[in-house]
ChimeraX commands (.cxc) that place a marker at each C-alpha (Angstrom):
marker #1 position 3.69,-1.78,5.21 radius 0.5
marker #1 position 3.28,-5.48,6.00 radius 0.5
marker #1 position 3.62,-6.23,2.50 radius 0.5
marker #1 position 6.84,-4.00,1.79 radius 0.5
marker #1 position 8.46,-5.75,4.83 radius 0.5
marker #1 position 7.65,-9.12,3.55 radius 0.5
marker #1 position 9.22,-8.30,-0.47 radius 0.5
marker #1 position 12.11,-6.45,1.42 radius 0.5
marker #1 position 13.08,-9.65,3.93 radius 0.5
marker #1 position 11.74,-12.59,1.51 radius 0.5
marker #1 position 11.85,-10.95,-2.10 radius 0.5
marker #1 position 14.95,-9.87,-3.62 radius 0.5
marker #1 position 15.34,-7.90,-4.91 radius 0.5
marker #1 position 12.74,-5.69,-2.86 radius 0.5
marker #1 position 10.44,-3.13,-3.91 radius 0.5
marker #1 position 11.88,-0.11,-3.70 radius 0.5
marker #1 position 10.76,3.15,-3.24 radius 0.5
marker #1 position 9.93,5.70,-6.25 radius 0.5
marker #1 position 13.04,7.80,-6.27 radius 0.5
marker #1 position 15.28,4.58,-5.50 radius 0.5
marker #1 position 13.97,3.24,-8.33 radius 0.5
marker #1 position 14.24,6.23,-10.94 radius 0.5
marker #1 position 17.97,6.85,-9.38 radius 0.5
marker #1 position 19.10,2.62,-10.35 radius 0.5
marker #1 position 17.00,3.17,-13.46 radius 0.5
marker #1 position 19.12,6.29,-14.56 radius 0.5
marker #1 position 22.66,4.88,-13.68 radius 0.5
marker #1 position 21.76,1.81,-14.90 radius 0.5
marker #1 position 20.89,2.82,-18.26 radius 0.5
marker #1 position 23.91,5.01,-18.33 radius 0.5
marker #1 position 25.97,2.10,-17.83 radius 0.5
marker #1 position 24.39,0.24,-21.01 radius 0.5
marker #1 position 23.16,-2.57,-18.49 radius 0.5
marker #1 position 19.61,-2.50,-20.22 radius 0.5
marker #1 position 18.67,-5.60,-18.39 radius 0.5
marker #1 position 18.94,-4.35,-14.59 radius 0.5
marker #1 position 17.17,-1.40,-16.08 radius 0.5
marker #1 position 14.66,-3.54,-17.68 radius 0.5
marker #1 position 14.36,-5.11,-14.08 radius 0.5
marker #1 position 13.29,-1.11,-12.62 radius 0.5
marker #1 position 10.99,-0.61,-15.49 radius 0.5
marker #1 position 8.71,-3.10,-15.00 radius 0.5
marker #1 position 7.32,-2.53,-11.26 radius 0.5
marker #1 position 7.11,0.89,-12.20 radius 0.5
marker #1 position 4.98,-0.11,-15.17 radius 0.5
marker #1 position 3.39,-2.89,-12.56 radius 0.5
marker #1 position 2.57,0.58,-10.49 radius 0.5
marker #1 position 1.15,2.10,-13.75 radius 0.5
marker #1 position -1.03,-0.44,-14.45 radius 0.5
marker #1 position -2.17,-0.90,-10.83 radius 0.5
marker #1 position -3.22,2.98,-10.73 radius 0.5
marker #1 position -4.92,3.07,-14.44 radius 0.5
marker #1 position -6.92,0.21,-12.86 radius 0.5
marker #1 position -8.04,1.76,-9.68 radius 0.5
marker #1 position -9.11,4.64,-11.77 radius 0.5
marker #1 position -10.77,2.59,-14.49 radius 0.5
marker #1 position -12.57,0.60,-11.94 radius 0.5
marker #1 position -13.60,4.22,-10.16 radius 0.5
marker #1 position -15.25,5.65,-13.84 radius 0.5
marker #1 position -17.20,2.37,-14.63 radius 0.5
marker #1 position -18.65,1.29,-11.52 radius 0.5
marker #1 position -18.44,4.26,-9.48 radius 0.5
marker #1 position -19.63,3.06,-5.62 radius 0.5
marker #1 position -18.47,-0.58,-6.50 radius 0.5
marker #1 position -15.01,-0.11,-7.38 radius 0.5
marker #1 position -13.96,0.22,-3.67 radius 0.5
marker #1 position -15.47,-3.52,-3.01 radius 0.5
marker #1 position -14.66,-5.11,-6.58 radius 0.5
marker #1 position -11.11,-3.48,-6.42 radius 0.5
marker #1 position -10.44,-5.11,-2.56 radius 0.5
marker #1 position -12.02,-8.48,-3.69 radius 0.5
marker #1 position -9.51,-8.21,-6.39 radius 0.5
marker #1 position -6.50,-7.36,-3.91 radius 0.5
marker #1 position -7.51,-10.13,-1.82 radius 0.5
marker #1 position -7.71,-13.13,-4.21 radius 0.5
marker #1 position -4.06,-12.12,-5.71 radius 0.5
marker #1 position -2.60,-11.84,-2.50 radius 0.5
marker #1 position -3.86,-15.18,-1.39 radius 0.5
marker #1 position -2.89,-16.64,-4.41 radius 0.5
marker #1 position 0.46,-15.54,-4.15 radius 0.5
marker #1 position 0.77,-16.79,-0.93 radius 0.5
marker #1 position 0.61,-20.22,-2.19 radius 0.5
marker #1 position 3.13,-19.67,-4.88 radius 0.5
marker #1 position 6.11,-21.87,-4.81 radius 0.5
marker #1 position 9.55,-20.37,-2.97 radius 0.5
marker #1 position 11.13,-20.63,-6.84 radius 0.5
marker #1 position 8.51,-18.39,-8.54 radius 0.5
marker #1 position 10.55,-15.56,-10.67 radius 0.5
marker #1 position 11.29,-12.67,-7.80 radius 0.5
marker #1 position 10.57,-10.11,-10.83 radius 0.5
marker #1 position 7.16,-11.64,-11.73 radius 0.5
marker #1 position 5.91,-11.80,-7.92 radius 0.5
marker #1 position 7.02,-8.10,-7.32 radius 0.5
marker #1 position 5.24,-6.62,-10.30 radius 0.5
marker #1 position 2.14,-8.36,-9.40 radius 0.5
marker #1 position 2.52,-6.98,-5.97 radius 0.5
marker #1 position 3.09,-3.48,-7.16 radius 0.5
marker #1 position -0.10,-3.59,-9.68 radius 0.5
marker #1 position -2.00,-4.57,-6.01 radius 0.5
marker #1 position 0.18,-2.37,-3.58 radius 0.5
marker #1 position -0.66,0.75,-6.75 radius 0.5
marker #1 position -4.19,-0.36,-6.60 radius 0.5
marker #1 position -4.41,0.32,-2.90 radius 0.5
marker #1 position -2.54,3.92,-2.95 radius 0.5
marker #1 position -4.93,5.45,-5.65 radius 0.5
marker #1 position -7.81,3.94,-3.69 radius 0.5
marker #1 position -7.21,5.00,-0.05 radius 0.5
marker #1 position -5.81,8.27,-0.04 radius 0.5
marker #1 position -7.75,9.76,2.93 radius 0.5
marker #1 position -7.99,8.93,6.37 radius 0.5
marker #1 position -10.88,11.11,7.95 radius 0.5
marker #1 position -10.82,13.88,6.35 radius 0.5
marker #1 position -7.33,14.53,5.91 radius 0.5
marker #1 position -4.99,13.13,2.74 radius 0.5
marker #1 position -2.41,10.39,3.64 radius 0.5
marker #1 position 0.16,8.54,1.79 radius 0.5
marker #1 position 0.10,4.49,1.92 radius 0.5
marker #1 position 3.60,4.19,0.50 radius 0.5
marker #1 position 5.78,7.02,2.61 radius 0.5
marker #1 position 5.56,7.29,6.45 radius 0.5
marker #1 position 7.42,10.60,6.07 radius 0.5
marker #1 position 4.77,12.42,4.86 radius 0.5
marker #1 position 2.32,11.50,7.35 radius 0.5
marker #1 position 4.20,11.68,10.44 radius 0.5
marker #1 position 4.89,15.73,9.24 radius 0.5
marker #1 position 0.97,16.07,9.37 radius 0.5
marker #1 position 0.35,14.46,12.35 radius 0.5
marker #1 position 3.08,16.87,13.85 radius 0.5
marker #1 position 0.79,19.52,12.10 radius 0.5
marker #1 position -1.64,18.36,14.13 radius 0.5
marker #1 position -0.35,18.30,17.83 radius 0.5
marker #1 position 0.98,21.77,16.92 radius 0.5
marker #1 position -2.36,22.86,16.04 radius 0.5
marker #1 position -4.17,20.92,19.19 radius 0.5
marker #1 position -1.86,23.55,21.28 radius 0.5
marker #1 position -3.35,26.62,19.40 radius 0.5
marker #1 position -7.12,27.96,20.65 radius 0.5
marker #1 position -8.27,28.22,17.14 radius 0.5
marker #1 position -7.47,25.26,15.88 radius 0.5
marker #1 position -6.95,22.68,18.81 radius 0.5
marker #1 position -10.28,20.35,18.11 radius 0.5
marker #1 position -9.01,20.11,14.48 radius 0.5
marker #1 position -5.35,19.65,15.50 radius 0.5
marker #1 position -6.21,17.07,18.06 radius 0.5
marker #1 position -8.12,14.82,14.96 radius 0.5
marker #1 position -5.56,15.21,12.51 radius 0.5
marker #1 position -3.03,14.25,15.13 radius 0.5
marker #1 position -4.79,11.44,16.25 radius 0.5
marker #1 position -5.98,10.12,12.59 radius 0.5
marker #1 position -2.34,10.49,11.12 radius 0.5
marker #1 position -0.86,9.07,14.22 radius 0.5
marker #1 position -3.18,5.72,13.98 radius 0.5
marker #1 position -1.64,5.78,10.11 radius 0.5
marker #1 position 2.26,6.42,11.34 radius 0.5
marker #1 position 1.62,3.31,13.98 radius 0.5
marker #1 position -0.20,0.96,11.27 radius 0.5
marker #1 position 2.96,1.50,9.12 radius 0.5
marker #1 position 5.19,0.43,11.86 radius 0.5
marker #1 position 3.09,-1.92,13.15 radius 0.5
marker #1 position 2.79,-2.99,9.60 radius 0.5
marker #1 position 6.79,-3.22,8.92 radius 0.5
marker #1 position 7.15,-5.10,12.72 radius 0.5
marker #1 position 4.58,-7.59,11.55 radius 0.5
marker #1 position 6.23,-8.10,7.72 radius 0.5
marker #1 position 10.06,-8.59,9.55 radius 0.5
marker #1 position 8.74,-11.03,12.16 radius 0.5
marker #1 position 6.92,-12.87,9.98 radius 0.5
marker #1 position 8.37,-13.38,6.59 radius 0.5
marker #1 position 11.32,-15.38,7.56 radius 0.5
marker #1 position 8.60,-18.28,9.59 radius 0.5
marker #1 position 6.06,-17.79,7.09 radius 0.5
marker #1 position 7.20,-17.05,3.92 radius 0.5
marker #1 position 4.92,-16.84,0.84 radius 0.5
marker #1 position 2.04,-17.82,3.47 radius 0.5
marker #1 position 3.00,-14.01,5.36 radius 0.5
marker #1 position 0.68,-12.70,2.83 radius 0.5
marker #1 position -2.16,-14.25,4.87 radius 0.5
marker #1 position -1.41,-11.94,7.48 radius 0.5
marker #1 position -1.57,-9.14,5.08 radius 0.5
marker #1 position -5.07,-9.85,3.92 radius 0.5
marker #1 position -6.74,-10.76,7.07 radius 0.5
marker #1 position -6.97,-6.22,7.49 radius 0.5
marker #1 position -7.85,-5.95,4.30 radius 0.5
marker #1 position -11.05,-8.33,5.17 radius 0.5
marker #1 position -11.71,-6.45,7.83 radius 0.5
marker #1 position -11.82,-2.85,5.60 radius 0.5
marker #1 position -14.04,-5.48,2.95 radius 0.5
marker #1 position -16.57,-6.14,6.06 radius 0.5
marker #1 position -16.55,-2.08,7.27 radius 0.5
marker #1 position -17.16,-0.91,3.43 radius 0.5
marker #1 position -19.54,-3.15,2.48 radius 0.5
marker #1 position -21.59,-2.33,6.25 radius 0.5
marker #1 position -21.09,1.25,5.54 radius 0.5
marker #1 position -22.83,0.76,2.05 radius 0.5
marker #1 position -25.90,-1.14,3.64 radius 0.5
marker #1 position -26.15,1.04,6.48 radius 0.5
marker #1 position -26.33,3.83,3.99 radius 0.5
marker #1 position -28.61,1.97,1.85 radius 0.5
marker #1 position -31.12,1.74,4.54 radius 0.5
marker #1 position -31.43,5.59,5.46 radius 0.5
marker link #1:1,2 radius 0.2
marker link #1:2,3 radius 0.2
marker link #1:3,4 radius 0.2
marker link #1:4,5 radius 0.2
marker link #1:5,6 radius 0.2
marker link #1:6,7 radius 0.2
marker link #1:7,8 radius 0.2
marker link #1:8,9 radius 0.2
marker link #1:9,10 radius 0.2
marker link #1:10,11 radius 0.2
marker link #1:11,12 radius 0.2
marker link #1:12,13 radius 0.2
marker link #1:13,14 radius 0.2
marker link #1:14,15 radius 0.2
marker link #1:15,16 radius 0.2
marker link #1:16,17 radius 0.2
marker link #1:17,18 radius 0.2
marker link #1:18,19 radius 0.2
marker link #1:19,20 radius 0.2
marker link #1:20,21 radius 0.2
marker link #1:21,22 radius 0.2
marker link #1:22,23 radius 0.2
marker link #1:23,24 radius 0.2
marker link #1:24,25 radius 0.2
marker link #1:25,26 radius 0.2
marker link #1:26,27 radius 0.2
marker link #1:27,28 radius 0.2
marker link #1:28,29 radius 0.2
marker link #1:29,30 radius 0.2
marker link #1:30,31 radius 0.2
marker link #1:31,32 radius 0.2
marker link #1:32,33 radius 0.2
marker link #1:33,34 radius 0.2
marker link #1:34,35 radius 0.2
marker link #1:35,36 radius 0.2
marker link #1:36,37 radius 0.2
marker link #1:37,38 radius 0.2
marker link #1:38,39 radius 0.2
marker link #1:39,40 radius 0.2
marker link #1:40,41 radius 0.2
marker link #1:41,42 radius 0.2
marker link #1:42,43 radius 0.2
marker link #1:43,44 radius 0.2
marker link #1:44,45 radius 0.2
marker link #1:45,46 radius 0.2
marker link #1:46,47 radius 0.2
marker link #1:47,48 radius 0.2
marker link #1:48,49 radius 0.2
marker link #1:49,50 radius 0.2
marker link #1:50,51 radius 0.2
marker link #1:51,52 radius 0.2
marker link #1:52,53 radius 0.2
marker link #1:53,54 radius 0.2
marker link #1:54,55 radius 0.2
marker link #1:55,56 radius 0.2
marker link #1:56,57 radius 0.2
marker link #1:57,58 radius 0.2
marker link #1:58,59 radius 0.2
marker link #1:59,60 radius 0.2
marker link #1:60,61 radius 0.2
marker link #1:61,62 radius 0.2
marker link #1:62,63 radius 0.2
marker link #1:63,64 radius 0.2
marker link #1:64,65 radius 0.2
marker link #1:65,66 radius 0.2
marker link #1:66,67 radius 0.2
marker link #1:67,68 radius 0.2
marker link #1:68,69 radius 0.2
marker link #1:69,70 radius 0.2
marker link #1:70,71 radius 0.2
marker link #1:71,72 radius 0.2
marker link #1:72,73 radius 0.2
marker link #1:73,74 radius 0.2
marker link #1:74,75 radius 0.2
marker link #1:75,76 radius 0.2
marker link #1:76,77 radius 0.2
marker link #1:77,78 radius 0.2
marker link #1:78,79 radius 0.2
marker link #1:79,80 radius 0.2
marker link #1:80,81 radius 0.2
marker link #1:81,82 radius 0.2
marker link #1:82,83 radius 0.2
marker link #1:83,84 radius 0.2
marker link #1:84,85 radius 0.2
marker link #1:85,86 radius 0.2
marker link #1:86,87 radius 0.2
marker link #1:87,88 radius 0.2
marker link #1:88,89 radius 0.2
marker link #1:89,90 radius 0.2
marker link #1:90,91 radius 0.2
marker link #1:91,92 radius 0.2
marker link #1:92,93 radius 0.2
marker link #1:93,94 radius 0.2
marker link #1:94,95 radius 0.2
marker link #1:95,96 radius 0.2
marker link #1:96,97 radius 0.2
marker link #1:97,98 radius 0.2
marker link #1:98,99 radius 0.2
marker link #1:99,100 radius 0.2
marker link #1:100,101 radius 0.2
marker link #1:101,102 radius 0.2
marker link #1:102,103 radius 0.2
marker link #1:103,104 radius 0.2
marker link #1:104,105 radius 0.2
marker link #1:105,106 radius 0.2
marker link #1:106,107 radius 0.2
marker link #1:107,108 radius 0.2
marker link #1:108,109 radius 0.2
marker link #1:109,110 radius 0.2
marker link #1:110,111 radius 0.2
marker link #1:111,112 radius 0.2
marker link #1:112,113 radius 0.2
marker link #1:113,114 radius 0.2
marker link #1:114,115 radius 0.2
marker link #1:115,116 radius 0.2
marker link #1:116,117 radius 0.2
marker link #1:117,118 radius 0.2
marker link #1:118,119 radius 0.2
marker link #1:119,120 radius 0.2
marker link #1:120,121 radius 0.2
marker link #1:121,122 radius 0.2
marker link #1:122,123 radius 0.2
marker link #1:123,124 radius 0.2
marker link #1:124,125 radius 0.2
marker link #1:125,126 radius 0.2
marker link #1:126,127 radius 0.2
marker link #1:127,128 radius 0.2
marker link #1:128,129 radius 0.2
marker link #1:129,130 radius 0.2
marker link #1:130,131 radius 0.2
marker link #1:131,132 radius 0.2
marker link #1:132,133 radius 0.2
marker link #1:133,134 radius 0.2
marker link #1:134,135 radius 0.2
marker link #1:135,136 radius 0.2
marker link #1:136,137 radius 0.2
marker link #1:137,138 radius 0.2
marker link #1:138,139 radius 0.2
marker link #1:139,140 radius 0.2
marker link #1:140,141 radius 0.2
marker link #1:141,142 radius 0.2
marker link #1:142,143 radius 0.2
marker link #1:143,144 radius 0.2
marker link #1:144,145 radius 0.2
marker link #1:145,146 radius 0.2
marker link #1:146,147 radius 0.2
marker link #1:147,148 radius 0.2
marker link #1:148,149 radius 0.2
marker link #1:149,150 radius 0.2
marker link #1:150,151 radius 0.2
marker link #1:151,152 radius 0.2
marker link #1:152,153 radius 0.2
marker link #1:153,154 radius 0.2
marker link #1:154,155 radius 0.2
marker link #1:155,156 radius 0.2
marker link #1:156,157 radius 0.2
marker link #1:157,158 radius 0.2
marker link #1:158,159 radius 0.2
marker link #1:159,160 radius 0.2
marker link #1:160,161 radius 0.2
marker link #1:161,162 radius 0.2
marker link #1:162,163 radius 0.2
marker link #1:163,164 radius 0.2
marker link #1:164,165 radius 0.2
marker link #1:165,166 radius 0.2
marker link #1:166,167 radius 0.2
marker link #1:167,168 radius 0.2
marker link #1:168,169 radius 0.2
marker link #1:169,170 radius 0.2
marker link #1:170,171 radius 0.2
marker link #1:171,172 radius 0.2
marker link #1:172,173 radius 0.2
marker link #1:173,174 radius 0.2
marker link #1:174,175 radius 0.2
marker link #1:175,176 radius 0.2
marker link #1:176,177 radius 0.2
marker link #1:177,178 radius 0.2
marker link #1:178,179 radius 0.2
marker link #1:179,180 radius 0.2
marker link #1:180,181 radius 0.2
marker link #1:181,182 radius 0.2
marker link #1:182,183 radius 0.2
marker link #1:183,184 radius 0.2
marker link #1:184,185 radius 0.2
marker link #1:185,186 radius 0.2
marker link #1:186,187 radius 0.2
marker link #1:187,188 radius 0.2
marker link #1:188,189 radius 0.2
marker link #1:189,190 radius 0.2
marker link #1:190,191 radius 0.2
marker link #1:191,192 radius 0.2
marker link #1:192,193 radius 0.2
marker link #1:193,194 radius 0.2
marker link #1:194,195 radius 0.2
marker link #1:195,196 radius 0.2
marker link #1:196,197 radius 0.2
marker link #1:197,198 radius 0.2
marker link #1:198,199 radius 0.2
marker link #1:199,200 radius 0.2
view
């Protein structure tokens, strides 16, 4: 959320979401103004590529693509970071989509229950699932664990977007740092997790 914060307050134009994008796309080509369409096409096919390359990473190395994928999403954040202020908008926000696609089809759970990186809206409802659920005697230890695992999501996203609007405007490019200092930190957990399960 960081990251959509950041393209939204230092990136223009921003990344927008899905049905934003389809909508612009649709008028856009209506109005014969192929190159602002051209402009929605290619994060979308950024998005595409970013997806087919979480999967393809998934079929050919199987328990590696988790750590080769985030090594990946690491170095081209922190690359971009040190991109210069006059670096084509269009260019930096399709790389950013392939990276921000790779990370949705990667990380779609959080405990056991399925989240989504790119909407809040849908993980806020489930997390009000939840605390309904924590109320009822037959489901209260699960609806106290999806609460509590979708709330931590809801409150990284706005932690996320309070992080990307304070920062962006002092840091710039260099915000990016910020982004990838958590995505070290799920590097370090996923590659313990594979050596503690290595040892048993």
């Amino acid at each position: 959320m960081c990251g959509d914060q950041f393209n939204h307050v230092h990136r223009h134009p921003p990344i927008e979401h899905e049905h934003r994008v389809a909508a612009s796309l649709v008028s856009d080509i209506l109005r014969h103004n192929l190159i602002q369409a051209v402009r929605h096409l290619l994060p979308i096919f950024g998005f595409v590529l970013g997806v087919l390359s979480a999967k393809l990473l998934e079929h050919h190395l199987k328990d590696h693509a988790i750590t080769i994928g985030l090594l990946c999403e690491i170095s081209a954040l922190f690359a971009l970071s040190w991109l210069p202020g006059g670096f084509p908008d269009l260019a930096y926000i399709c790389i950013i989509a392939i990276v921000g696609a790779y990370q949705v089809a990667s990380f779609r759970r959080a405990d056991s229950y399925a989240y989504n990186s790119t909407f809040m809206t849908g993980n806020l409802r489930t997390a009000v699932d939840g605390l309904f659920e924590s109320f009822q005697s037959k489901t209260h230890d699960s609806g106290v664990r999806k609460f509590r695992s979708l709330s931590l999501v809801v409150l990284s996203f706005l932690l996320g977007a309070t992080a990307g609007a304070i920062l962006s405007p002092r840091f710039l490019n260099h915000t990016l740092w910020f982004i990838d200092l958590p995505l070290i930190a799920v590097l370090f957990l996923v590659l313990h997790r594979k050596s503690t399960l290595a040892t048993t």
